[in-house]
C-alpha positions as CSV (number, residue, x, y, z in Angstrom):
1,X,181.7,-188.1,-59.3
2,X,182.2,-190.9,-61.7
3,X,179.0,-192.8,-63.1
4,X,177.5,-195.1,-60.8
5,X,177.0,-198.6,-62.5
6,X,175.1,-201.9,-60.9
7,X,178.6,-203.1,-59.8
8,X,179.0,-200.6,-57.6
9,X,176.0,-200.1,-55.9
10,X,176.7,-201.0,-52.1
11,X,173.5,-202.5,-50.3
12,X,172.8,-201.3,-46.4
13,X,170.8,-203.3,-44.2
14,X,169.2,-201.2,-42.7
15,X,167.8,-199.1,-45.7
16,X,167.0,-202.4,-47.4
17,X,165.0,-203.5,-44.6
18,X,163.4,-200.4,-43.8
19,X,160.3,-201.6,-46.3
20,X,159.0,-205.5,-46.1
21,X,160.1,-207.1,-48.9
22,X,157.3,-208.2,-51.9
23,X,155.6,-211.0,-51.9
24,X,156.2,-213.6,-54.4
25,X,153.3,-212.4,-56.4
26,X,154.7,-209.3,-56.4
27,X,158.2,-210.0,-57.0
28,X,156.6,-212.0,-59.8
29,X,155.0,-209.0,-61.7
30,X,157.9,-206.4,-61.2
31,X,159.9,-209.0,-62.8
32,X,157.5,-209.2,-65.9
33,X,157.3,-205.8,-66.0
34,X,161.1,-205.2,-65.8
35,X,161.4,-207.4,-69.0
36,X,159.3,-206.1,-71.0
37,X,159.5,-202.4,-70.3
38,X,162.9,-202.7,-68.6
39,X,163.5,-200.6,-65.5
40,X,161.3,-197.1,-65.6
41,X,162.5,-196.2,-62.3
42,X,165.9,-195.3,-61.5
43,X,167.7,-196.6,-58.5
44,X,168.5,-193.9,-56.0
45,X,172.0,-194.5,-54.4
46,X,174.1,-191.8,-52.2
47,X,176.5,-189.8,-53.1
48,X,179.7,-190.4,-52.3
49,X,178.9,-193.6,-50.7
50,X,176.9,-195.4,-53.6
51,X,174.4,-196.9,-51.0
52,X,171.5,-198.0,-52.5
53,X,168.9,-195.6,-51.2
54,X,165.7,-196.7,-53.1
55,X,164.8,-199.3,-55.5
56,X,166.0,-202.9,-53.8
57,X,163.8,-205.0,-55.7
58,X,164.4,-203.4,-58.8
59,X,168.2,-203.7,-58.1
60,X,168.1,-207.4,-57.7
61,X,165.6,-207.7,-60.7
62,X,167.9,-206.1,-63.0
63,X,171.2,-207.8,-61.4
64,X,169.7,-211.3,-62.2
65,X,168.9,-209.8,-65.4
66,X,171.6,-208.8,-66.3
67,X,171.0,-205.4,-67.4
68,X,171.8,-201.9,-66.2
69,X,169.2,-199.6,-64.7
70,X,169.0,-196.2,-64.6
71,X,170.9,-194.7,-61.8
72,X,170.2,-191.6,-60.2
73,X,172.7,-190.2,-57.7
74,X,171.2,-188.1,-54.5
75,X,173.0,-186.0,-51.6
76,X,171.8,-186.9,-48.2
77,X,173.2,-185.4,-45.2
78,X,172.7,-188.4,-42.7
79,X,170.5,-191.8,-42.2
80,X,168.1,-189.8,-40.8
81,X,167.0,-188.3,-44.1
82,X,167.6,-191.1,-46.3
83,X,164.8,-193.1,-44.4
84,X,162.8,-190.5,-44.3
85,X,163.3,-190.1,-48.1
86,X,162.7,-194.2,-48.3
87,X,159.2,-193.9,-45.8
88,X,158.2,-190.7,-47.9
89,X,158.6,-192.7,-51.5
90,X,156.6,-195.8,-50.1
91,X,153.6,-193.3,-48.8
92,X,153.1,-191.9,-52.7
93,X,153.9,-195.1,-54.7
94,X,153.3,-198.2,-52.9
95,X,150.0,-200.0,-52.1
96,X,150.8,-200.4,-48.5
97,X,147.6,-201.9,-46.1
98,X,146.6,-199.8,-43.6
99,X,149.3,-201.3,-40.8
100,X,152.3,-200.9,-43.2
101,X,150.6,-197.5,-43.7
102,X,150.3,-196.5,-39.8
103,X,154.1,-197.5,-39.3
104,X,155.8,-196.4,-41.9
105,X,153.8,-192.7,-41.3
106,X,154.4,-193.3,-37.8
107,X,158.1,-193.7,-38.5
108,X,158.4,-190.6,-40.4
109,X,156.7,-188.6,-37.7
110,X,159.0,-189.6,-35.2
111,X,162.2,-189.4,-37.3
112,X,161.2,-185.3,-38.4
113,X,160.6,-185.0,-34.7
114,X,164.1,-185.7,-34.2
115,X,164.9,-183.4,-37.2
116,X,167.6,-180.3,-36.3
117,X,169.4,-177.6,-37.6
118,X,172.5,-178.7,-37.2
119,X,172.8,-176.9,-33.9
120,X,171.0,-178.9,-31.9
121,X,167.4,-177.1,-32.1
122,X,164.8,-178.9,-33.4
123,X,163.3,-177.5,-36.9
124,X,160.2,-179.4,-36.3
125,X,158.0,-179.0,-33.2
126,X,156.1,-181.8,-32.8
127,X,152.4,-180.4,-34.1
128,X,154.9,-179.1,-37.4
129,X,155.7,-182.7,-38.3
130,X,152.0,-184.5,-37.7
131,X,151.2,-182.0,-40.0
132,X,153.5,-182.6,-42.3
133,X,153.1,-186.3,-42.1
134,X,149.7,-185.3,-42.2
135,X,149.4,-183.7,-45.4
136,X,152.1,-185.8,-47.1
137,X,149.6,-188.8,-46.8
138,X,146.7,-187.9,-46.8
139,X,145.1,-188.4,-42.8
140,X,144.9,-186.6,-40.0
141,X,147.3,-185.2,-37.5
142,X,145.0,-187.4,-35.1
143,X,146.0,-190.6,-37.0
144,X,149.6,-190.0,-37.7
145,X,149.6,-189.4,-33.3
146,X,148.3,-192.7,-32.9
147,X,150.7,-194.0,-35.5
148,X,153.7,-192.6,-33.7
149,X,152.1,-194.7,-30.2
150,X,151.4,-197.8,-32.3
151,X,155.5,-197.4,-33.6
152,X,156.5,-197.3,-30.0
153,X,154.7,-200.4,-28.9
154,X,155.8,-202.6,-31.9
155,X,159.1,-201.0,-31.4
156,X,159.0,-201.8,-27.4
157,X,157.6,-205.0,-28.2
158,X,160.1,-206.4,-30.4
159,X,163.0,-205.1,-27.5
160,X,161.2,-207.4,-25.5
161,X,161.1,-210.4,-27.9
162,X,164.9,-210.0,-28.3
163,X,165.1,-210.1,-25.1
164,X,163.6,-213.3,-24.4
């Protein structure tokens, strides 16, 4: 596959929303930062579709900039894993408070529940993936349960309000 530059980097809406965007305050100091060390992370698009996987802000940053980031290209094998990849990267490198936190673990949870083989059988039995989610952040398989319920009420919630 041919490099990927900025230009070419398509944006999805649905990965780009899966985070809340930064506050002003913290648009403001990725934007200082960006200038004066430029961009140390690389953008993570997907292969073969150049999706922008990871790295919105940073995208815009640099496109208003003018400047090209570093671009790393990554194989996914559906949406399922590249928002998993997305909720996974927030957990270790974003200061989330503790809601953000409880849906974005409670996200993951349900999404490796849903997890197959490609045959149809699950990989993960439920338990398997509050562990995981468990481990991967740090809590208990306890909290990363009532995660997953607190999901399904926003989730529910905001069906409703679209609704009305």
């Amino acid at each position: 596959m041919p490099k990927i530059k900025l230009a070419d980097i398509v944006i999805n809406k649905k990965y780009r929303t899966a985070l809340r965007a930064l506050s002003k305050d913290e648009r403001a100091t990725l934007l200082e930062s960006i200038k004066s060390e430029g961009v140390r992370d690389p953008l993570v698009v997907c292969e073969g579709t150049a999706e922008l996987v990871e790295g919105h802000h940073r995208y815009g940053i640099a496109k208003e900039l003018g400047i090209e980031p570093p671009i790393h290209v990554r194989e996914f094998t559906d949406e399922d894993e590249i928002l998993r990849f997305i909720w996974s990267n927030a957990l270790g490198r974003r200061n989330l408070d503790g809601a953000e936190a409880a849906l974005i673990r409670g996200r993951l949870y349900e999404s490796l529940k849903r997890k197959d083989n490609g045959h149809g059988d699950q990989m993960h039995h439920p338990t398997n993936a509050a562990e995981e989610v468990a481990e991967m952040a740090g809590v208990s398989t306890g909290t990363v349960a009532r995660d997953a319920r607190l999901v399904k009420a926003v989730d529910s919630l905001a069906g409703q309000l679209k609704s009305a």
